[in-house]
Backbone as a chain_set.jsonl record, in Angstrom:
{"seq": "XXXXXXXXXXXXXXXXXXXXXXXXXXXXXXXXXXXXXXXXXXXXXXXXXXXXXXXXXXXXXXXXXXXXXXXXXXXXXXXXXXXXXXXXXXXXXXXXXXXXXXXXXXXXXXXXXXXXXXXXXXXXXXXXXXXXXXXXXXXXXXXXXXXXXXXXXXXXXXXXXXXXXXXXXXXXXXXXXXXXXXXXXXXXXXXXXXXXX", "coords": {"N": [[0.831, -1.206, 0.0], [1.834, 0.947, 0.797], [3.741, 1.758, -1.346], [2.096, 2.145, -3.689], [1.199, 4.693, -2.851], [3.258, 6.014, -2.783], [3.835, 5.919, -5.359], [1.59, 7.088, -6.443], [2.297, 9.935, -5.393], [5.035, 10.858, -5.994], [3.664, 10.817, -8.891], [1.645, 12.475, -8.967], [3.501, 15.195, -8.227], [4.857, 14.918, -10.427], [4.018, 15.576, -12.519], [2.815, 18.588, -11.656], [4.779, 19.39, -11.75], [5.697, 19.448, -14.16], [3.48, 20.742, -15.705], [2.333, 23.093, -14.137], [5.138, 25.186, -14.606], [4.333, 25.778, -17.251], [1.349, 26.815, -17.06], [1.984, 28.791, -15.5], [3.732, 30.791, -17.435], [1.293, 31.022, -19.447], [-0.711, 31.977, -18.301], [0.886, 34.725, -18.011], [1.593, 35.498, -20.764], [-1.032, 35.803, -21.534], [-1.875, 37.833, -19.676], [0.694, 39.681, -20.357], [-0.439, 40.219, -23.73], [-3.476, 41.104, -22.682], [-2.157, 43.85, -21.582], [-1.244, 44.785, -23.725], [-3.298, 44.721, -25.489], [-4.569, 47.024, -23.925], [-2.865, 49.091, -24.6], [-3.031, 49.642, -26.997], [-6.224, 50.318, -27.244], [-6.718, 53.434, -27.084], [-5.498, 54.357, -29.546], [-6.677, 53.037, -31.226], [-9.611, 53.799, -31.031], [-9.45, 56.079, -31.793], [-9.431, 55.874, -34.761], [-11.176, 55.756, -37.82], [-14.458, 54.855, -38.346], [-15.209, 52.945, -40.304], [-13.357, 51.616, -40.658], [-12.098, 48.101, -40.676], [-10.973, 45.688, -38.914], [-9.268, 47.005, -36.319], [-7.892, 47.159, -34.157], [-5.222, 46.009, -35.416], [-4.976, 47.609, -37.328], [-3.994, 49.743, -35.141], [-2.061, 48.594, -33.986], [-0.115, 47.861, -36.329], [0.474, 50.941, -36.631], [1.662, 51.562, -34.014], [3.93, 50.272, -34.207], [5.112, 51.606, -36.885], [5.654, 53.936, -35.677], [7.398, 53.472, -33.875], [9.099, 52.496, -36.067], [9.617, 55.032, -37.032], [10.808, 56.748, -35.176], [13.579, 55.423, -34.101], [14.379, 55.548, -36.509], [15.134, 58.527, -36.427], [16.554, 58.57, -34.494], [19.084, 57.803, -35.466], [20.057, 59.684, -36.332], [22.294, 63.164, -36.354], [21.077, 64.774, -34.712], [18.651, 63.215, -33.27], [20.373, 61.266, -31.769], [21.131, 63.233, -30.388], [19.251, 64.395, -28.881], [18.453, 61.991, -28.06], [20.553, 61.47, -26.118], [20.208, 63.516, -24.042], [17.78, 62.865, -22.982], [17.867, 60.591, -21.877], [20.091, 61.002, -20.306], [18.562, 63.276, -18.408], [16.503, 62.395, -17.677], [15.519, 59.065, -18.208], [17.726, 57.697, -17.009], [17.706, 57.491, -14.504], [15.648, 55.994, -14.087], [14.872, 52.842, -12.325], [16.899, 49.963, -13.245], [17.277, 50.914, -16.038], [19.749, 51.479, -17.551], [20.935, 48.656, -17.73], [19.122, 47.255, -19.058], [19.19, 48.858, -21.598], [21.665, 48.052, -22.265], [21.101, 45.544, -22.616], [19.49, 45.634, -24.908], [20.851, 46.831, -27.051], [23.512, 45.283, -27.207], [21.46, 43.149, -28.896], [20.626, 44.631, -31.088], [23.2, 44.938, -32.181], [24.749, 47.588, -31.368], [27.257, 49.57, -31.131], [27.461, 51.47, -29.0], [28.638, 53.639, -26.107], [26.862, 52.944, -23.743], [27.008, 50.607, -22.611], [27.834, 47.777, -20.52], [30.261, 46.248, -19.699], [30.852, 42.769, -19.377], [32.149, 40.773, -17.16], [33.859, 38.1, -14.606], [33.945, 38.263, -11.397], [35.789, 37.726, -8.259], [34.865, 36.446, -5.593], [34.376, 35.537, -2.562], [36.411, 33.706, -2.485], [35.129, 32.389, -5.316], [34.08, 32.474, -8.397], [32.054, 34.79, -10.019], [28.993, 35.705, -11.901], [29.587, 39.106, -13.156], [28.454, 42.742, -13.871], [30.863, 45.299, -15.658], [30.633, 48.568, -14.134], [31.645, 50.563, -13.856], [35.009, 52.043, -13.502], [37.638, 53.285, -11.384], [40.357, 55.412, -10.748], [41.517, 54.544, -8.54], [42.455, 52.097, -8.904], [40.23, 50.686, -8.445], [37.285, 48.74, -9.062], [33.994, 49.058, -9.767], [31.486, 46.882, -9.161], [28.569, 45.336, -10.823], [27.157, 42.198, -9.565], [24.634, 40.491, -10.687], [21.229, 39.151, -9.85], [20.228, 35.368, -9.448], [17.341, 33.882, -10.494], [16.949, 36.797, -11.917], [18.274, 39.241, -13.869], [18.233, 41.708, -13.283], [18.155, 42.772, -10.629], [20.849, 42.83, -7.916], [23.631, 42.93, -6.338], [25.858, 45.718, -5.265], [29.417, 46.176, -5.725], [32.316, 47.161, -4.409], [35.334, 46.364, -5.655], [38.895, 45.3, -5.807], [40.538, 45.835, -9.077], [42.43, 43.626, -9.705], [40.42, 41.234, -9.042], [38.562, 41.362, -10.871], [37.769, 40.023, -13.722], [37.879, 40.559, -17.015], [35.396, 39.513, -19.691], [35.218, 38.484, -23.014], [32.795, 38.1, -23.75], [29.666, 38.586, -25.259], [26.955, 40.96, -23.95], [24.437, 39.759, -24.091], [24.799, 37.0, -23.492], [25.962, 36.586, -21.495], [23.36, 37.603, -19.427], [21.267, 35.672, -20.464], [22.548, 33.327, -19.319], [22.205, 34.072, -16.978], [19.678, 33.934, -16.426], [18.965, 31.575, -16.929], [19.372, 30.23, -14.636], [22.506, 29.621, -14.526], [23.392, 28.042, -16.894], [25.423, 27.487, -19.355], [27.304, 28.32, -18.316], [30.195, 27.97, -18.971], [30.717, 29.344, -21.209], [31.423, 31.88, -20.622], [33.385, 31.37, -18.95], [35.312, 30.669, -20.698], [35.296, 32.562, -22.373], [36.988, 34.497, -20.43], [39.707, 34.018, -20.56], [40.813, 34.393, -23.452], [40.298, 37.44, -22.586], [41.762, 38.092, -20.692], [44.45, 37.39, -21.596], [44.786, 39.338, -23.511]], "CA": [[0.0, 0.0, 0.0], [2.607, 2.444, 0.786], [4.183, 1.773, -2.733], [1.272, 2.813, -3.945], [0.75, 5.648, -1.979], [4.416, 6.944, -3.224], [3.936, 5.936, -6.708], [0.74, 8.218, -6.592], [2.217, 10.882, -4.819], [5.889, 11.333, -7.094], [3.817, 10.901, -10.445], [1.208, 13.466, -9.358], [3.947, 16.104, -8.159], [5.934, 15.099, -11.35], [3.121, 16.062, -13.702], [2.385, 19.317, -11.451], [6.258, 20.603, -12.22], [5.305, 19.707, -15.568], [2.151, 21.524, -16.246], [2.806, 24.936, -13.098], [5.522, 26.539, -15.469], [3.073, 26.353, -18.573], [0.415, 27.853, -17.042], [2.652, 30.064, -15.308], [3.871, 31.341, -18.702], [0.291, 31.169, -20.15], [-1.138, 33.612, -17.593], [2.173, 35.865, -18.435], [1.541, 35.86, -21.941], [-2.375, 36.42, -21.612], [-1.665, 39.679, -18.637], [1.165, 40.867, -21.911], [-1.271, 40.742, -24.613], [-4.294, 42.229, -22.335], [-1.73, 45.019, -21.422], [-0.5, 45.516, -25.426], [-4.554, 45.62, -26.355], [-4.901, 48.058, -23.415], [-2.534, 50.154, -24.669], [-3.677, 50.293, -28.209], [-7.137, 51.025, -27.341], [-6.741, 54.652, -27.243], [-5.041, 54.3, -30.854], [-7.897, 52.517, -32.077], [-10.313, 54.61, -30.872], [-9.403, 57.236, -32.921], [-9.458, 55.185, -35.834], [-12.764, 55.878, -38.935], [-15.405, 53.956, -37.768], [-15.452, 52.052, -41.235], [-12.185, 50.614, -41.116], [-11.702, 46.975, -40.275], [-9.106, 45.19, -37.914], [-8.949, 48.214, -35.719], [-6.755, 46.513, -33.449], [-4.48, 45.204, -36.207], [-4.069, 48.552, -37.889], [-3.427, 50.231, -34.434], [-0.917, 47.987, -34.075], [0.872, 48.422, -37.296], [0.137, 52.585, -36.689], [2.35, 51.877, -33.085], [5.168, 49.976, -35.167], [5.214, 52.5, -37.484], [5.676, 55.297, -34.84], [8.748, 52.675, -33.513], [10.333, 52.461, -36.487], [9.929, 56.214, -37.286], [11.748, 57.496, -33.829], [14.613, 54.547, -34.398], [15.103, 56.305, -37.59], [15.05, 59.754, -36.005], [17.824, 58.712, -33.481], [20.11, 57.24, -36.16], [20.427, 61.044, -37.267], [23.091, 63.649, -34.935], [19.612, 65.776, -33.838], [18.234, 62.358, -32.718], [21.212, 61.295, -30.867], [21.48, 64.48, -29.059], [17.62, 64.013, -28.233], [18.121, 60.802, -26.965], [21.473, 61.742, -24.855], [19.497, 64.493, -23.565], [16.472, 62.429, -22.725], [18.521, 59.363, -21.259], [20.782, 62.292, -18.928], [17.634, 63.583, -17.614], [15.061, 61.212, -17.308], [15.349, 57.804, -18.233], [19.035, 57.224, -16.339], [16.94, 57.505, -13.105], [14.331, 54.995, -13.721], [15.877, 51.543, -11.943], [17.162, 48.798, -14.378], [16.881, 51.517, -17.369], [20.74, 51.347, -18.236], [20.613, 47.415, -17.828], [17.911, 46.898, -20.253], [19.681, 49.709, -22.885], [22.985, 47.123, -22.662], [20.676, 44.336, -23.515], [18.937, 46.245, -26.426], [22.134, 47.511, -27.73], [23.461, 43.952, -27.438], [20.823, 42.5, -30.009], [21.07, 45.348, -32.518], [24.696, 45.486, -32.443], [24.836, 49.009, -31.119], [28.531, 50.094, -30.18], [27.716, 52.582, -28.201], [29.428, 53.35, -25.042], [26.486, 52.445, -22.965], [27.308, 49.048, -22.389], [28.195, 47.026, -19.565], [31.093, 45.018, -19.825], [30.779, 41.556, -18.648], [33.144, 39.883, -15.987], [33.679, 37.148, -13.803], [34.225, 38.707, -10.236], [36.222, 36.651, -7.502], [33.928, 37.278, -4.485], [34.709, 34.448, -1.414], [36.893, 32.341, -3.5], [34.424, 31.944, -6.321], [33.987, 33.518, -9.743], [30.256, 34.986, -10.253], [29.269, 36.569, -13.595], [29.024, 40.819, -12.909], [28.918, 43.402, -15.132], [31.502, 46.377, -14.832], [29.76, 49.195, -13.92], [32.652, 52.223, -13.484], [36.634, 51.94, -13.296], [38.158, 54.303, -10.688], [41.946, 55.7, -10.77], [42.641, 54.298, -7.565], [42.115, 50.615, -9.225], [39.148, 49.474, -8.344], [36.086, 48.943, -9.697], [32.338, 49.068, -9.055], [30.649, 46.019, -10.446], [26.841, 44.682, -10.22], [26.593, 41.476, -9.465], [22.563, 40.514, -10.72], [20.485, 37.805, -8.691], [19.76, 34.289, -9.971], [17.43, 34.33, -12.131], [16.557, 38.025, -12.353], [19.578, 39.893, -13.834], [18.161, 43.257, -12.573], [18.405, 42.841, -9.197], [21.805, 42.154, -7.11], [24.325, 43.735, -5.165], [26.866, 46.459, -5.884], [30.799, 45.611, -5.018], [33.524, 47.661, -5.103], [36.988, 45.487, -5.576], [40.138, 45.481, -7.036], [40.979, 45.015, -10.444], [42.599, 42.255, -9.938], [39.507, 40.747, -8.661], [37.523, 41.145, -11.791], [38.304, 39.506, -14.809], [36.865, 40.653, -17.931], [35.578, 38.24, -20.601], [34.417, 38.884, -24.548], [31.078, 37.47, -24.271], [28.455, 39.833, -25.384], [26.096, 41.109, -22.956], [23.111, 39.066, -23.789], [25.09, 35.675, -23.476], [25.851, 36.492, -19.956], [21.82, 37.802, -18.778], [20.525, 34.249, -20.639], [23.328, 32.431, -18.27], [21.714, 34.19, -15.248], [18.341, 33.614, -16.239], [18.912, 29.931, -17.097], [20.418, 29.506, -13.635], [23.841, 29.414, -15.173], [23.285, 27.408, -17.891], [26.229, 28.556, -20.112], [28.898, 29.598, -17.715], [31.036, 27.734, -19.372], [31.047, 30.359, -22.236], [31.253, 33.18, -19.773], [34.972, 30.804, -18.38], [36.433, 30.215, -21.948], [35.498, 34.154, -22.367], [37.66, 35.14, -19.918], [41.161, 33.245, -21.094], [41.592, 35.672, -24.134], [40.324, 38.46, -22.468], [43.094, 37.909, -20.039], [45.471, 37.431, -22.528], [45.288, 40.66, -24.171]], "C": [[0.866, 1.257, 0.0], [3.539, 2.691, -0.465], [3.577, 2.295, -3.345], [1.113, 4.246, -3.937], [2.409, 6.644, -2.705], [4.459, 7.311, -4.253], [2.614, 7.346, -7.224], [1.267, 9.681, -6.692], [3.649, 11.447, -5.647], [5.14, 11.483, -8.356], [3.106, 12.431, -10.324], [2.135, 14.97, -9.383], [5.382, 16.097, -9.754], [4.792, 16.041, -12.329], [3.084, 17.349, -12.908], [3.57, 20.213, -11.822], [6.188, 20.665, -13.606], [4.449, 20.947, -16.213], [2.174, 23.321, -15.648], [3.884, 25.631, -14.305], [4.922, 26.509, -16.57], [2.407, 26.761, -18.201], [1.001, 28.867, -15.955], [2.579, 31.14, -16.484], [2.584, 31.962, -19.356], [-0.538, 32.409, -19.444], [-0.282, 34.904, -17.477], [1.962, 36.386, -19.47], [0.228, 36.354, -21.892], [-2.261, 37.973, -20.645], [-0.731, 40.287, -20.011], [0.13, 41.44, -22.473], [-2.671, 41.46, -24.207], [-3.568, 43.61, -22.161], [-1.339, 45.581, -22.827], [-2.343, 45.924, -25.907], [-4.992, 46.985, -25.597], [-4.496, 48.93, -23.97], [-2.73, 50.526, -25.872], [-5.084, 50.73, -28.681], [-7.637, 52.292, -27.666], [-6.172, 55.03, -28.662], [-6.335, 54.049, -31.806], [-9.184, 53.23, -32.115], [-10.819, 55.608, -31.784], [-9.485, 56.967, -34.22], [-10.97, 55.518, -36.681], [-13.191, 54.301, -38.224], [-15.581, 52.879, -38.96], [-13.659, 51.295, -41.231], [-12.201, 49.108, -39.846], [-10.8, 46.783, -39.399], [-8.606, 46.229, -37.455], [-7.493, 47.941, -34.726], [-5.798, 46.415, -34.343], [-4.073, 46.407, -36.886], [-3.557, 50.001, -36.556], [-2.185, 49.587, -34.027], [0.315, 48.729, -34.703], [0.978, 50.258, -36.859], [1.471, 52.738, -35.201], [3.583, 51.723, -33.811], [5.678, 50.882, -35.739], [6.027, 53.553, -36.98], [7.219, 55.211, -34.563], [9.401, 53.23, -34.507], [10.579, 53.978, -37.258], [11.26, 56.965, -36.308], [13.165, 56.726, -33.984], [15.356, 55.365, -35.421], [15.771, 57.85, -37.867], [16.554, 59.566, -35.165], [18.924, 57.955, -33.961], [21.036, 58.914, -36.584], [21.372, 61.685, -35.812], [21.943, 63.951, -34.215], [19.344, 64.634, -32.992], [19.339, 61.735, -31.993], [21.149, 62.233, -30.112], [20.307, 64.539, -28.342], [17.975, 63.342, -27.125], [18.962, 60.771, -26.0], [20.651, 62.857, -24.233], [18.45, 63.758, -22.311], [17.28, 61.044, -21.862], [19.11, 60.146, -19.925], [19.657, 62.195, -18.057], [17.096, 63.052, -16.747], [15.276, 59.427, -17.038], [16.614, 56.914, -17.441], [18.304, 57.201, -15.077], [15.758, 56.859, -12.895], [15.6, 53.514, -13.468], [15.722, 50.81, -13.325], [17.321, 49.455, -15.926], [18.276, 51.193, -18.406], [21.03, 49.616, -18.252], [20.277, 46.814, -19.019], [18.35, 47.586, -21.654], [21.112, 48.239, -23.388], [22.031, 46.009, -23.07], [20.405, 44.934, -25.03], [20.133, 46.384, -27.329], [22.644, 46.312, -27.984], [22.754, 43.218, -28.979], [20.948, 43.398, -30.836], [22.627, 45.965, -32.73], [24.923, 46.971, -32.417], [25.983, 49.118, -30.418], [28.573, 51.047, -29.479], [28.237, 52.957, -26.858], [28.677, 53.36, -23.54], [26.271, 51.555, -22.14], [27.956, 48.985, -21.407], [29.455, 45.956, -19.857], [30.698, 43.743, -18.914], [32.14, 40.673, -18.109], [32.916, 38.895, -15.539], [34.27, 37.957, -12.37], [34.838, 37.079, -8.973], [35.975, 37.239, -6.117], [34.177, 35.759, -3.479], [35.446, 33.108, -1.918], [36.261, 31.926, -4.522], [34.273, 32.829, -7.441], [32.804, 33.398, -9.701], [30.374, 35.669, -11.261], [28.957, 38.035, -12.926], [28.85, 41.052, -14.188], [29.643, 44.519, -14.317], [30.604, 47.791, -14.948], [30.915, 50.793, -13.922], [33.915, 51.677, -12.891], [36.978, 53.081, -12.753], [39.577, 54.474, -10.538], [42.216, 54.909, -9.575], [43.023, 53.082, -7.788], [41.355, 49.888, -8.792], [38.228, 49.933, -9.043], [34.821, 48.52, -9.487], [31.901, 48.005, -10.248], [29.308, 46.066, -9.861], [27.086, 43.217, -10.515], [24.54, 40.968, -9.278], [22.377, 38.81, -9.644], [19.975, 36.546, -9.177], [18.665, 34.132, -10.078], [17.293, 35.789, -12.847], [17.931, 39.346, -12.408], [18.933, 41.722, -13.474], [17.801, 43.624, -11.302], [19.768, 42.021, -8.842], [22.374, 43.117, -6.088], [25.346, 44.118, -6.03], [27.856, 46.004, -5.188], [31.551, 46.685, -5.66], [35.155, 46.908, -4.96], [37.568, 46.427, -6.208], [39.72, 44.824, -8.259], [41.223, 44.022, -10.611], [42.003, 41.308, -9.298], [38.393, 40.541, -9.948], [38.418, 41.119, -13.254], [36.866, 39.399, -15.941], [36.667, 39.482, -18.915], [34.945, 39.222, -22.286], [33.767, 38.693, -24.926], [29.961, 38.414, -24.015], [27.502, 39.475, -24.154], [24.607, 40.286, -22.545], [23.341, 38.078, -23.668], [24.804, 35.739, -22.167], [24.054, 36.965, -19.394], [21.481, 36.343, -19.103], [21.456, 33.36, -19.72], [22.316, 32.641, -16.735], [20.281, 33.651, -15.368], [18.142, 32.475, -16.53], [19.492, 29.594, -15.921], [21.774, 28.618, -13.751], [23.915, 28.391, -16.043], [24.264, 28.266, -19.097], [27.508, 28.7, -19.684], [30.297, 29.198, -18.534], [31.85, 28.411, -20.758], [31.851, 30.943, -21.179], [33.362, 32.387, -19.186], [35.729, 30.622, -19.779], [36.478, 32.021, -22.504], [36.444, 34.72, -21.915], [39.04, 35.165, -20.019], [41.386, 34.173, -22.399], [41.322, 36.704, -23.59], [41.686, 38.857, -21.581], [44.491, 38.191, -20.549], [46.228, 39.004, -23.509], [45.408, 41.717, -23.234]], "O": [[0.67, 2.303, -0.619], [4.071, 3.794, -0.584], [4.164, 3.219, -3.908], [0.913, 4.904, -4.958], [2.389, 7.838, -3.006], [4.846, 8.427, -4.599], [2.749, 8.23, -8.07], [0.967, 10.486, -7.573], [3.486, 12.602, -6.041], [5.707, 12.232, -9.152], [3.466, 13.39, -11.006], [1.829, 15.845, -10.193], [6.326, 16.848, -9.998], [5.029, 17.19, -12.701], [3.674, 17.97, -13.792], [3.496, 21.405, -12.123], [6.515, 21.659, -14.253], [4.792, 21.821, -17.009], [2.085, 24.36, -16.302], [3.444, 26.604, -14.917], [5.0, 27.632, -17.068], [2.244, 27.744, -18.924], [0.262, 29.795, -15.625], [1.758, 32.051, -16.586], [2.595, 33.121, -19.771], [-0.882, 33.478, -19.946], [-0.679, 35.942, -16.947], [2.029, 37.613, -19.537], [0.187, 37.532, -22.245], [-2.609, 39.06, -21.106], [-1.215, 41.191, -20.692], [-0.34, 42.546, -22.205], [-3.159, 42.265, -25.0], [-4.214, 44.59, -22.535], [-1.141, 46.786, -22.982], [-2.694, 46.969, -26.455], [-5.573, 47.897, -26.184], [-5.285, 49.858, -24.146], [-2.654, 51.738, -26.077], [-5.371, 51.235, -29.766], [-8.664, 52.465, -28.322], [-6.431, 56.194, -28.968], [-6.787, 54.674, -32.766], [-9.822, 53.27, -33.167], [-11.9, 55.9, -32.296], [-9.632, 57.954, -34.94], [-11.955, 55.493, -35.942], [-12.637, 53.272, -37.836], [-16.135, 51.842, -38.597], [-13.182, 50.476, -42.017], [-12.284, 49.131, -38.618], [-9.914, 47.588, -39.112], [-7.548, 46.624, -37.945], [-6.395, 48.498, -34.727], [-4.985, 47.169, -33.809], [-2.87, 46.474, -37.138], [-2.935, 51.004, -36.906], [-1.252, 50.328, -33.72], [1.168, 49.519, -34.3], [2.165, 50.579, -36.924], [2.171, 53.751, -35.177], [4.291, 52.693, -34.085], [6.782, 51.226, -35.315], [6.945, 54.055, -37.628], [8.074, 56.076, -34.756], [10.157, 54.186, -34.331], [11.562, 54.138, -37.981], [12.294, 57.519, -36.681], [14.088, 57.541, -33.996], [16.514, 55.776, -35.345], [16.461, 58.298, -38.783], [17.486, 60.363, -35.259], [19.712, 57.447, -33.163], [22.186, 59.126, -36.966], [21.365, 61.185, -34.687], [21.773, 63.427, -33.114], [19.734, 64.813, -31.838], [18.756, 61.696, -30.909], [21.102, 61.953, -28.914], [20.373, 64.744, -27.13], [17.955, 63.611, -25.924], [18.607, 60.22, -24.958], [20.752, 62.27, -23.155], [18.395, 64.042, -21.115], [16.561, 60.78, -20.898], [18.705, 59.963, -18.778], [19.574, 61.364, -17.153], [17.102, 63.103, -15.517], [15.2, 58.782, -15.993], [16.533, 55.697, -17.277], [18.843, 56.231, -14.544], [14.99, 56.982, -11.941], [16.643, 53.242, -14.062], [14.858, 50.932, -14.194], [17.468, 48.718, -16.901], [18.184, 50.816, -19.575], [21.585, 49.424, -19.334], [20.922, 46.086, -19.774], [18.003, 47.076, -22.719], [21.331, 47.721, -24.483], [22.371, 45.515, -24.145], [21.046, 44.678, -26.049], [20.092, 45.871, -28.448], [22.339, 45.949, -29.12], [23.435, 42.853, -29.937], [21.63, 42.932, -31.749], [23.044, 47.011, -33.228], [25.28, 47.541, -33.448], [25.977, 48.852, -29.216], [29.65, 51.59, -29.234], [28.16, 51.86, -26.305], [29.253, 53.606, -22.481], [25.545, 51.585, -21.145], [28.717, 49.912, -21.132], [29.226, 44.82, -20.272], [30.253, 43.889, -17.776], [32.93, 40.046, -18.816], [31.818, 38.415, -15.822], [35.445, 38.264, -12.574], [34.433, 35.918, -8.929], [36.584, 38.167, -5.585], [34.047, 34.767, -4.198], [35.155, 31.919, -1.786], [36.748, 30.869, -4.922], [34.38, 34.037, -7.235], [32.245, 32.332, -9.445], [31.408, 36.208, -11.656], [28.018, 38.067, -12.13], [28.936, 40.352, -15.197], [29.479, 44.82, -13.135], [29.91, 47.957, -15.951], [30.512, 51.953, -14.014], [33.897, 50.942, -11.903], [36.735, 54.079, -13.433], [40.107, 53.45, -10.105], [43.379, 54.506, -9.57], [43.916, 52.668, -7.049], [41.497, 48.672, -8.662], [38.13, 51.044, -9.563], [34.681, 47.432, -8.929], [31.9, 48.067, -11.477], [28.944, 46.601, -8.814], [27.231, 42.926, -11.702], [23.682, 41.042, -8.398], [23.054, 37.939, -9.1], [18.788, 36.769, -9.413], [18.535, 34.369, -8.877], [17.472, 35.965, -14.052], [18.384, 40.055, -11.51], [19.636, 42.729, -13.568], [17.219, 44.659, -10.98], [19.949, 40.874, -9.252], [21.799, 43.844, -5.278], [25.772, 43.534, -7.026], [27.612, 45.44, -4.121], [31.557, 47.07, -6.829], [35.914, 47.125, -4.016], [37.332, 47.497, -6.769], [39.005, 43.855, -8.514], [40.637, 43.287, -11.406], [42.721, 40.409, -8.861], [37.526, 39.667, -9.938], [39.313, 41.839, -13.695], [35.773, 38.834, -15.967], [37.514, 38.597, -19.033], [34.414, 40.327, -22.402], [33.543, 38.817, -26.13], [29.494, 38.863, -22.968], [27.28, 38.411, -23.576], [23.961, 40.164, -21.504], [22.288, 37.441, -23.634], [23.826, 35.231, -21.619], [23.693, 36.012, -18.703], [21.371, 35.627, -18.108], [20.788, 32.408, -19.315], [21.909, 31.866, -15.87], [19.778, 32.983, -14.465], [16.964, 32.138, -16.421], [20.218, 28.602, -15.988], [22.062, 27.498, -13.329], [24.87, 27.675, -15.742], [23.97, 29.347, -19.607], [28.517, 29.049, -20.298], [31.256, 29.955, -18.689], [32.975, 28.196, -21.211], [32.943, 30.451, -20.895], [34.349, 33.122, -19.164], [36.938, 30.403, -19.7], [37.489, 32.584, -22.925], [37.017, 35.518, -22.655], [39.658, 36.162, -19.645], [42.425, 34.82, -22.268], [42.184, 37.5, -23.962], [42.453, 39.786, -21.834], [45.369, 38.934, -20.111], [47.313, 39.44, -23.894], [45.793, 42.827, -23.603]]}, "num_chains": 1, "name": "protein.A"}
């Protein structure tokens, strides 16, 4: 009976780890897409009452808007905008410069907003950071992020020769943290030429 009773009780909690992160996800993706139709309501709105797929061409009408401003801040004016508007404002919302090094990341943007990525040697162990600011006296301010959520951790200030940079783009290292290091082993063969040079 108590074989039973186990065999019951592992299959049902196997199937429940199964099935909990899909409808995790599924109520993630349904709260997105209610918050993306929320926000194109007021688009649509405004829309002629005879046109079709109101949704669908408020959509495209946001896109649009996207890839207008993108194209605006390719130009100097639009650079100086967006340094302007980043200074001000958007450098003072949490996680904002974070999220720019990812973006920048996927569209190959060299710009000198970026985060370098390290391995920090914090109680005898290497953890992935990013460098955050190099100071004359030789140290340097990293962020270590939080397993799985790379926009939360703790700030450190070491030595240099505590943090060892690597050459693995910025979005290798975030998908390491958010796979609960799945990867690191990039993030360690990274760091052997960076070393080197």
């Amino acid at each position: 009976m108590k074989t039973v009773v186990d065999f019951m009780k592992s299959t049902l909690v196997g199937g429940l780890l199964v099935l909990l992160p899909i409808a995790v996800t599924v109520v993630l993706l349904a709260k997105a897409v209610a918050m993306v139709l929320g926000l194109l309501a007021p688009v649509a709105h405004h829309l002629p009452s005879n046109v079709e797929f109101t949704r669908v061409v408020a959509l495209g009408l946001v896109l649009g808007s996207c890839f207008v401003v993108g194209l605006f801040v390719r130009t100097a004016a639009g650079r100086s905008a967006k340094g302007l508007l980043e200074r001000t404002v958007l450098e003072r919302l949490p996680a904002y410069t974070l999220l720019r090094s990812l973006g920048s990341s996927f569209t190959d943007d060299k710009g000198d907003g970026g985060f370098a990525v390290a391995l920090a040697v914090i109680e005898e162990a290497l953890v992935p950071a990013f460098v955050i600011e190099e100071h004359t006296d030789g140290q340097c301010t990293i962020f270590v992020p939080a397993v799985p959520t790379p926009t939360v951790g703790a700030l450190y200030i070491l030595p240099k020769e505590r943090v060892h940079r690597t050459n693995v783009p910025f979005a290798t290292a975030v998908k390491c943290i958010t796979r609960w290091g799945e990867g690191a082993g990039e993030l360690l063969a990274g760091m052997e030429p960076a070393r080197a040079r």
